[in-house]
N, C-alpha and C positions, 0 to 999 in steps of 0.2 A: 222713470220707467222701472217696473218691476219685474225683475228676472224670475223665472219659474225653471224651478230642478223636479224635475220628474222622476222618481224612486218606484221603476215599474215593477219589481219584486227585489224581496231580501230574504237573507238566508235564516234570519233569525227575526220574525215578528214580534216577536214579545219584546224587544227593545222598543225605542221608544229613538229621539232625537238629541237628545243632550248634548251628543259629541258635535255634530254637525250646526244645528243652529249656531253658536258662538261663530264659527265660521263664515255663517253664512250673512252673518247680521251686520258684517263689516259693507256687505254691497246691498245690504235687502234685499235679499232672496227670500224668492216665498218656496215652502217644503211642500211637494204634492206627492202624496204617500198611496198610491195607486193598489198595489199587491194582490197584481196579476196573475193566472197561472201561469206556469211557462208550459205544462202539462197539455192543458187544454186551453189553449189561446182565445179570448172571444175578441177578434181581429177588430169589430166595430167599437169597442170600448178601449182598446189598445190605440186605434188611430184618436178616437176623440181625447184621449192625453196628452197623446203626442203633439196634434193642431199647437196647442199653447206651448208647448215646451221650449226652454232656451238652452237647457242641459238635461240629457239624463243620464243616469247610475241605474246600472241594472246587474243581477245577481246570472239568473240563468233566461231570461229571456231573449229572444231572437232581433238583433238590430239588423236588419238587411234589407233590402232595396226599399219592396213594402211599407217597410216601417219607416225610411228615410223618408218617401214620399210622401209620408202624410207627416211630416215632422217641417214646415216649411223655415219656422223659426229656429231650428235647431244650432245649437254653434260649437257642442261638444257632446262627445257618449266618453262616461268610464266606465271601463267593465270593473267590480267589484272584487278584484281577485287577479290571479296571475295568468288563468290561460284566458284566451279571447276567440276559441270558436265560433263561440254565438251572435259576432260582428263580420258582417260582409263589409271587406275590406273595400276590395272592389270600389263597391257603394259611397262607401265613405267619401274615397280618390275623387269619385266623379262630381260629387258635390262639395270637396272641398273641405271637411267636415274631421277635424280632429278626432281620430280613437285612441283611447287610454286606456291603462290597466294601471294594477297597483303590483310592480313586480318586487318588490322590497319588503313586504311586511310582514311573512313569516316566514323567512327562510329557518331562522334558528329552529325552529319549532316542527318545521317538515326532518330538517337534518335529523333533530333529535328523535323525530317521528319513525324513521328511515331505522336508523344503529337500533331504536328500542326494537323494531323488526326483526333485526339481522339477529338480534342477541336474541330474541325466544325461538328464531327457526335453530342458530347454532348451537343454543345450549335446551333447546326442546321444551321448552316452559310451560307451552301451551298445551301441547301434547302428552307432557307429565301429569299436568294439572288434572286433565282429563283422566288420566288413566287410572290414576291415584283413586277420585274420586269416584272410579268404578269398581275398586277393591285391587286393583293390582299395584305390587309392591315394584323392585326395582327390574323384576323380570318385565315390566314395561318395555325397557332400552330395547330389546331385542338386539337385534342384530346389527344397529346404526349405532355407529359413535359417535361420541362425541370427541369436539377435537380443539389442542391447544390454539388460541386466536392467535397469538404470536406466532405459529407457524403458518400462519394462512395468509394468502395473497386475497386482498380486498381491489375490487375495481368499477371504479365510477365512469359513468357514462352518461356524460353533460357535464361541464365544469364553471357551471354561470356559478351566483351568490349561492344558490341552494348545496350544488357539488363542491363548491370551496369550503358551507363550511361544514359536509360532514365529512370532508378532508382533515380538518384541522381535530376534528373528535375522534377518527379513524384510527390515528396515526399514533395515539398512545395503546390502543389495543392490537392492532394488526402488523407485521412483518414485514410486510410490501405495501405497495399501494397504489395500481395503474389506474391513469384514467384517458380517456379518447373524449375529446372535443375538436372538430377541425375548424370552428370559428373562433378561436380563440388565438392568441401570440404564444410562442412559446414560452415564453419567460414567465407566462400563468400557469405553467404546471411546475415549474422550481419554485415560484414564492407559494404554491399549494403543498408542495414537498411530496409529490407523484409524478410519477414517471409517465412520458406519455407512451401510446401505443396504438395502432389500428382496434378497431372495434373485433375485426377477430382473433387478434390475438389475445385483445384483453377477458374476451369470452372463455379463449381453449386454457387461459392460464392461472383465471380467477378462481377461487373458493366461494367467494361473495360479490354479487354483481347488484349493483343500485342502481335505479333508471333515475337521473333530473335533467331530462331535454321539454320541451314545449311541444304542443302536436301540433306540425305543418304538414304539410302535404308530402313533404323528404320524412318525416319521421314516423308517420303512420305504420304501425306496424313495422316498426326499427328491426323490431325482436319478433319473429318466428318462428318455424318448426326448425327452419334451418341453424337461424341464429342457436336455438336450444340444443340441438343435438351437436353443438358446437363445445359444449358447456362440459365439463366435468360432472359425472353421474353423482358425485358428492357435494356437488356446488348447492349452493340456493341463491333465489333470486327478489329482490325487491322492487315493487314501482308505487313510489310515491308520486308518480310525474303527474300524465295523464294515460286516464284509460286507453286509449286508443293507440298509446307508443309501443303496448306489448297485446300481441294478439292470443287472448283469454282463450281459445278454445283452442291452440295449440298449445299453450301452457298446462290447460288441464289434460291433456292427451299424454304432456310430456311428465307428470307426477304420477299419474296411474302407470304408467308403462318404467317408469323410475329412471328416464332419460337424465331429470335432476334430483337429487333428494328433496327439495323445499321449497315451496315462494311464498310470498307476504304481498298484496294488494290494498291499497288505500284509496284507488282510483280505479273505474270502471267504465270498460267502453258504454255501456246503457248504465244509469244511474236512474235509483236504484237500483241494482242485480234483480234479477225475477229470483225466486226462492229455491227453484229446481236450477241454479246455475251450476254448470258441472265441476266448477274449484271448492263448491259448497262440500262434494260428496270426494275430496281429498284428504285423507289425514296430515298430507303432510303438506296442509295449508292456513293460513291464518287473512284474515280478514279484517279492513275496517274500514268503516264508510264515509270517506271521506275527509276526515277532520285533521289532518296531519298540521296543514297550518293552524290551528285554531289553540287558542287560550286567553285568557282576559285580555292582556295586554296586546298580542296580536292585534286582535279584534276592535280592538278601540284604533289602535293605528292604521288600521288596511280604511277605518272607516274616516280617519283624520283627511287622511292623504287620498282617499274618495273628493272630500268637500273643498281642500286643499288646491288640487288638480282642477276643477268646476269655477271657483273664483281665482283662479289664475289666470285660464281663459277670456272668461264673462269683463276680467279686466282691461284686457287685450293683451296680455301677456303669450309667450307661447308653452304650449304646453310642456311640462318634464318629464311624461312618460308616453309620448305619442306610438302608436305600434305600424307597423308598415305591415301589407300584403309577403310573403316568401316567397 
């Protein structure tokens, strides 16, 4: 028998198979390279994939009831990445039916995503850059300092692999360094060398606030109007997480009004941003679309450990990164 992996969209077409075949060739998998909208879904051509499938990996398309039920053969979905919104879990539960992510493969790279953040909102890089090249000299600064990082309390919010390690890069530039995870032990905030604390405290006390939580249904919208005006009018804030853990139109209310000095976004509740989004029309914002995990090496690993996860199952093994409903 020949097992079929079904590759309903990726994030980057212009690859090709390399990493994956080697993998796949140890059980004879066959690669079915679909690439799908996840935009605009043509549902009829999505189920007739699915019929055959015995695995699939999918990027941003939708795995939920629908699609389960026309998936008869199915015996595994990995989501391509670390969050897994676009799997009804549910669904999964009721058929029995393995979901995976790949929550490991670029933390180092989101962290370092995160601090290269922290450091253009704290030392204004972006906003120099800019002003520079509009003819203003250092009367730029106006009226905002800048300020020694060593005197500044840094605080993380979510302490999985991603929060741990821009702990461990934090900690030679910053003074303090709280972070709030309540699923966690505590003996994971002293081997992280941060103190722990409630999330408001670590709000009213932070200079630099980093988001690396997951979006469930507890974390939607973690961060609101509330949570901001909570925040030191000096502070800035970053979210590498997901868009949906910091609520974008009270953030942009909270820059214009200068509730906080700064935020940095690399994730977006609606991806991509529409062009009139209102953090677009903040100076004191910076932006980027999405790519925090990403670099060669990531990228070949998130895709290893994709095809990895798939014949581990197809063998009867059990899966290594199975995700549950919250």
């Amino acid at each position: 028998m020949t097992f079929r992996v079904l590759y309903t969209d990726r994030g980057d077409y212009s690859l090709g198979f390399e990493v994956e075949q080697p993998i796949y060739a140890g059980i004879g998998a066959e690669i079915v390279d679909a690439r799908l909208d996840h935009n605009n879904i043509d549902w009829e051509a999505y189920s007739r994939y699915l019929a055959d499938a015995d695995a699939l990996i999918c990027h941003r398309m939708p795995v939920n009831r629908r699609a389960l039920n026309a998936a008869p053969k199915l015996k595994v979905a990995v989501r391509g990445g670390v969050g897994y919104e676009n799997f009804d879990l549910a669904a999964f539960a009721e058929r029995g039916i393995p979901a995976c992510n790949v929550p490991d493969y670029g933390s180092e790279e989101v962290a370092v995503h995160a601090l290269s953040q922290v450091l253009a909102l704290r030392r204004r890089t972006v906003f120099l850059d800019r002003t520079l090249r509009e003819g203003y000299w250092r009367g730029a600064l106006g009226d905002v300092p800048m300020w020694r990082l060593t005197n500044q309390t840094a605080g993380i919010i979510g302490l999985g692999r991603i929060g741990r390690e821009f702990a461990t890069r934090a900690r030679v530039l910053f003074g303090i360094i709280l972070a709030c995870d309540p699923y966690i032990p505590s003996h994971a905030f002293e081997s992280a060398g941060v103190q722990p604390v409630s999330l408001d405290e670590l709000l009213q006390r932070s200079d630099v606030v980093t988001l690396h939580v997951p979006l469930t249904s507890t974390t939607r919208h973690l961060i609101g109007e509330r949570e901001l005006r909570l925040m030191k009018p000096t502070a800035v804030l970053v979210n590498t997480s997901r868009g949906g853990v910091l609520d974008q139109m009270a953030l942009a209310t909270a820059l214009q009004t200068h509730v906080i000095e700064g935020a940095a976004c690399d994730v977006w509740e609606q991806e991509p941003p529409r062009a009139e989004h209102p953090l677009f029309q903040c100076d004191n914002f910076i932006g980027s679309p999405h790519v925090a995990g990403i670099s060669v090496e990531s990228w070949i690993d998130n895709r290893t450990k994709q095809a990895q996860e798939v014949v581990r199952v197809l063998s009867g093994e059990a899966p290594r990164n199975p995700v549950i409903a919250d």
